[in-house]
C-alpha positions in Angstrom: 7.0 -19.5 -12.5 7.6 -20.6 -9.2 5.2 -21.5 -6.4 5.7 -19.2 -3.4 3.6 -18.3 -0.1 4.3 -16.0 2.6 3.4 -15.9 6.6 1.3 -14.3 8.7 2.1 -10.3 10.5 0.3 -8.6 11.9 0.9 -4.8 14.0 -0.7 -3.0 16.5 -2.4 -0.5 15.5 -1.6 3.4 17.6 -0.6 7.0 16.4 0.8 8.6 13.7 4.7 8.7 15.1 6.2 12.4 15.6 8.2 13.7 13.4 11.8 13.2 14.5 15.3 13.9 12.8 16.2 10.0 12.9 12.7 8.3 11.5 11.6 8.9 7.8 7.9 10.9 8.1 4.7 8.5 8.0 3.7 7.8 4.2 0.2 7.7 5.1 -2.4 8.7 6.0 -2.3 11.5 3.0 -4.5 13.8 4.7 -3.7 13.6 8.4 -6.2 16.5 9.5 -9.3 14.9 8.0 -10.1 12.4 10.8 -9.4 10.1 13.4 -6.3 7.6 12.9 -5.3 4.0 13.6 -1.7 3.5 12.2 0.9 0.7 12.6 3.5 -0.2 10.7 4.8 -3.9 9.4 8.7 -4.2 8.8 8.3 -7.2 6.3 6.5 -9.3 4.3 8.3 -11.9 2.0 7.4 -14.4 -0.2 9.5 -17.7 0.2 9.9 -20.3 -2.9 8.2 -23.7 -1.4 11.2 -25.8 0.5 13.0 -22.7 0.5 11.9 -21.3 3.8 15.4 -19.2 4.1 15.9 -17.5 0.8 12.9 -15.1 -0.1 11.9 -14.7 -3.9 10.4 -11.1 -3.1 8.5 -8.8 -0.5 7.4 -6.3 0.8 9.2 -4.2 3.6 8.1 -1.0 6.0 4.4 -1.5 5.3 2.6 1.0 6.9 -1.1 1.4 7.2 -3.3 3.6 8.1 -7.1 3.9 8.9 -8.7 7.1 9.2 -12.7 7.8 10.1 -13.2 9.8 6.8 -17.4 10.2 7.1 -20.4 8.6 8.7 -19.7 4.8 8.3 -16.7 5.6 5.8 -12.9 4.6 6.9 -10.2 5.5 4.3 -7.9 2.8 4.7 -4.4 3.4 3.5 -1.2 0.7 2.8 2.2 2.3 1.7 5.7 0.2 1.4 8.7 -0.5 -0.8 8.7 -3.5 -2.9 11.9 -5.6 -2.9 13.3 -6.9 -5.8 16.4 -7.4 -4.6 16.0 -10.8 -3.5 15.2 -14.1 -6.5 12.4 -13.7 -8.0 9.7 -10.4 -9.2 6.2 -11.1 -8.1 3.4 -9.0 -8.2 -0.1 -8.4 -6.4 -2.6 -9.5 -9.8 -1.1 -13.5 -8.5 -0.7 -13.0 -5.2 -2.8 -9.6 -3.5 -2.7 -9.4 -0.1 -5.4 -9.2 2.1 -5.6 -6.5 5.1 -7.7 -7.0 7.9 -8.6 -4.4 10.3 -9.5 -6.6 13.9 -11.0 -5.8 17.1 -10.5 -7.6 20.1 -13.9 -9.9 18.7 -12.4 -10.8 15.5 -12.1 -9.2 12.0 -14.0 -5.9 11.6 -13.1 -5.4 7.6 -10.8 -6.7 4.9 -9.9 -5.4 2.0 -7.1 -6.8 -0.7 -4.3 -5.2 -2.4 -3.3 -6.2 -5.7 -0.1 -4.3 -5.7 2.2 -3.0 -8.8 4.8 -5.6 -9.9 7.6 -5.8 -7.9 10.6 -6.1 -10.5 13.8 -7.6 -9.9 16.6 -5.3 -8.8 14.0 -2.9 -8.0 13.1 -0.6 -5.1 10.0 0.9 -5.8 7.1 2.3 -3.6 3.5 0.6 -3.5 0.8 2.2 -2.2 -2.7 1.4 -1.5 -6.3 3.7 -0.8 -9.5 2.4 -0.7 -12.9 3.2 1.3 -14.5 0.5 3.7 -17.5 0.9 5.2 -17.5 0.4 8.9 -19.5 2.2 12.1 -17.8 4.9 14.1 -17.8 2.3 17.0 -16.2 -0.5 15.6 -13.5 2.1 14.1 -13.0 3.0 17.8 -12.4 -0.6 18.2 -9.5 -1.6 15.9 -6.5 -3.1 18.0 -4.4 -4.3 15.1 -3.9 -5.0 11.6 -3.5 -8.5 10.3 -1.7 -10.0 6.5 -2.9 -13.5 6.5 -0.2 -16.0 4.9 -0.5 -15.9 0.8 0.3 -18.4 -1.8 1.1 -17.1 -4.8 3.4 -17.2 -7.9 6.6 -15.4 -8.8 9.0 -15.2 -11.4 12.8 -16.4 -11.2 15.2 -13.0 -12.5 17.4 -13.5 -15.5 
C-alpha cells in the first residue's frame, strides 16, 4: 500500500445541460421531474502517490452531482463518475471516501461522504452515489457550488 492524497475542486453549481448531439446526457439527477436542481459537474479528481505530484495512482473523472429539493427539508443529493484505473495504482472509497460539500456564499450548508466502489486497475467503471440530506428550502435556494476537499488515503500499486 501506498500513501496517496488528492486536491481540492470544486464546481459551480447551475442547470441540468440540454440535451445535445455532441455531449453525453446528464447521469444524474435520476428523476429530473421530481424537484428543483443544482447540478455541476467536476472533470477530475486524482489521487497522487506522495513525492509523486505528476503521475496519479487513480481517480475519479466527469463527476457530476446533482442536488435536487425532493420534500420539505429533504435534498436528494446525487454523485455519478467513472473511476480510472488506468493510471498506477486501484484505490477505493472504504480508505479514502470523499467528502461532498454543498456551500452557499456563507460557508458549507451540508456534507455528506462517499465511500465509492473499488476502482480496479485497468478498469473503467461507473460510481455512483444517492443519499438524502436534510436541509431547508432556503438554504437549497442558496447553494453556489460544490466542493471535494483534498483526501489522504491509501492505494494499491497494480501487478
Amino acid at each position: 500500500m501506498i500513501e496517496c492524497y488528492s486536491c481540492r475542486q470544486s464546481c459551480e453549481m447551475g442547470l441540468v445541460p440540454p440535451r445535445t448531439p455532441g455531449r453525453a446526457d446528464a447521469q444524474v439527477p435520476h428523476n429530473p421531474a421530481s424537484g428543483k436542481i443544482f447540478y455541476g459537474r467536476i472533470s477530475h479528481f486524482y489521487f497522487y502517490e506522495r513525492g509523486a505530484a505528476d503521475d496519479p495512482a487513480f481517480g475519479l473523472i466527469d463527476i457530476e452531482i446533482a442536488a435536487q429539493y425532493a420534500a420539505r427539508n429533504c435534498v436528494l443529493l446525487e454523485a455519478y463518475c467513472i473511476g480510472d484505473g488506468y493510471q498506477n495504482c486501484r484505490g477505493s472509497g472504504k480508505h479514502a471516501p470523499l467528502t461532498i460539500e454543498l456551500h452557499a456564499r456563507n460557508g458549507i450548508l451540508a456534507s455528506t461522504q462517499w465511500k465509492y466502489d473499488d476502482i480496479l486497475c485497468g478498469h473503467a467503471d461507473p460510481l455512483s452515489l444517492s443519499v438524502e440530506l436534510n436541509m431547508s428550502q432556503s438554504d437549497f435556494d442558496s447553494i453556489e457550488r460544490a466542493v471535494l476537499p483534498p483526501v489522504t488515503g491509501k492505494a494499491q500499486v497494480c501487478a
